[in-house]
Structures are given as structure tokens and as C-alpha cells.
C-alpha positions as CSV (number, residue, x, y, z in Angstrom):
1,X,-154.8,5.5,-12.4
2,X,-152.3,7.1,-11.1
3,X,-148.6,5.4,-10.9
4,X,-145.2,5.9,-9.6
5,X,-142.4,3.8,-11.2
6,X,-139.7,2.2,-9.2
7,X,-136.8,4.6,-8.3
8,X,-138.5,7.4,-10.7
9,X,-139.7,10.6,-8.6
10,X,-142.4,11.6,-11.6
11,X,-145.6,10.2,-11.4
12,X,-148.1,9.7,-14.8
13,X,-151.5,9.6,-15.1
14,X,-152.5,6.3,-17.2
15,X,-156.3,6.2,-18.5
16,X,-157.5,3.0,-21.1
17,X,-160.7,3.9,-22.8
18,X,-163.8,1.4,-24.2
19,X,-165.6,4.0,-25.6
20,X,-169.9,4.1,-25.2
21,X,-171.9,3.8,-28.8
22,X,-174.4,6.9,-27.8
23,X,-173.6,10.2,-29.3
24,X,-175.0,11.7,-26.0
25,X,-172.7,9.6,-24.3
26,X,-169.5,10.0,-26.1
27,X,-170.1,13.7,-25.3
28,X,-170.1,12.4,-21.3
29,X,-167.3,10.3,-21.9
30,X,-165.3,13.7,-23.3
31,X,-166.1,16.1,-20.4
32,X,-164.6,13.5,-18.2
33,X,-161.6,13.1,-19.9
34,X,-161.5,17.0,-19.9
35,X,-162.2,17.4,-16.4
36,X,-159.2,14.3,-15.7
37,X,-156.8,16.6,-17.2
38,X,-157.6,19.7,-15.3
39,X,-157.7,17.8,-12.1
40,X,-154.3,16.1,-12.6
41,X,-152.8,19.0,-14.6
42,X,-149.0,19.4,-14.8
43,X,-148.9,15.1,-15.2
44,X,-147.8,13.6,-17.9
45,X,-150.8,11.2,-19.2
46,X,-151.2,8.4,-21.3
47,X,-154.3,8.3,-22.5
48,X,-155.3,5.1,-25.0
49,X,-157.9,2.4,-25.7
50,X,-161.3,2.5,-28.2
51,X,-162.9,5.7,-28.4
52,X,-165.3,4.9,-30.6
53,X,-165.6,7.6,-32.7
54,X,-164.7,8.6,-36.3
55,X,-162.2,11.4,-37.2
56,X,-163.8,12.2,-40.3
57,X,-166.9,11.0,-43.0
58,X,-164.1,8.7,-45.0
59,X,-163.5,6.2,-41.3
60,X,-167.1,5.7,-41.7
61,X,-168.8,2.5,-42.8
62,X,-169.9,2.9,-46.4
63,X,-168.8,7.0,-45.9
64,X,-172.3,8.5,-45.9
65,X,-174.1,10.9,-43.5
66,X,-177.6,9.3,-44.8
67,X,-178.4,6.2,-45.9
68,X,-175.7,2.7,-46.4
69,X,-176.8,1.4,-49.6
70,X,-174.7,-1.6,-48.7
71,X,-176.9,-2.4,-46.1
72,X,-179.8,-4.2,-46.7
73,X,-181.9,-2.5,-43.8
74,X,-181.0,0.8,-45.7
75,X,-181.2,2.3,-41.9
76,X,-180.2,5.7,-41.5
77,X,-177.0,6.3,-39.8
78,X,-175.8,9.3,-37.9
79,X,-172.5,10.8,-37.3
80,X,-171.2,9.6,-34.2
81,X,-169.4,12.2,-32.2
């Protein structure tokens, strides 16, 4: 969305984000925010909401690439982005 305060002659870009729980899809949900910045370059953006994705191993539940031996299911979890 694109907005225009009262009486203020900037405009800003405002995106919220719910992010998808797919890997393949986070990587759509990415390109779009790229390709949101290079069509409204030269706008100041805030850009907010629930990416759904881990910055690194440790923001991971239990913090393994393999197997959660927390979990009962001992399923075998992936990283996510």
C-alpha cells in the first residue's frame, strides 16, 4: 500500500507480511518483496509482520538440522528458508 499523510508531500510504501510455511514458498514470498522494492524504488518502506523464517540454527525449535529428540514423532525437520 501505498500512502500519503495529511499535509506531508512524501509518500511511503507500507507492506505487513504473514509469511507461507513452504521453503519453496518463502523463496516466492522473497522475490516479491525484492521485485516491490525495485518497482517503488526511491520510497521510503516499512516493511513488517511474520516472516516466518529463522535467522539462524539457535531460533530453531530444539536447534537441530536433523532430528527433535523432544518430539515424540522424532520427524525430521528441515531448515526453513
Amino acid at each position: 500500500m501505498v500512502i500519503q499523510p495529511l499535509g506531508d508531500k512524501e509518500v511511503y510504501l507500507i507492506t505487513n507480511v504473514y509469511g507461507p510455511q513452504k521453503p519453496r514458498d518463502k523463496l516466492r514470498l522473497l522475490t516479491s518483496l525484492e521485485d516491490l522494492r525495485v518497482r517503488h524504488s526511491g520510497i521510503p518502506w516499512i516493511l513488517g509482520g511474520d516472516f516466518n523464517m529463522i535467522r539462524s540454527l539457535s531460533e530453531r525449535k530444539c536447534g537441530t538440522l536433523t532430528y527433535c529428540k523432544k518430539e515424540s514423532t522424532r520427524k525430521e525437520t528441515e531448515i526453513q528458508c
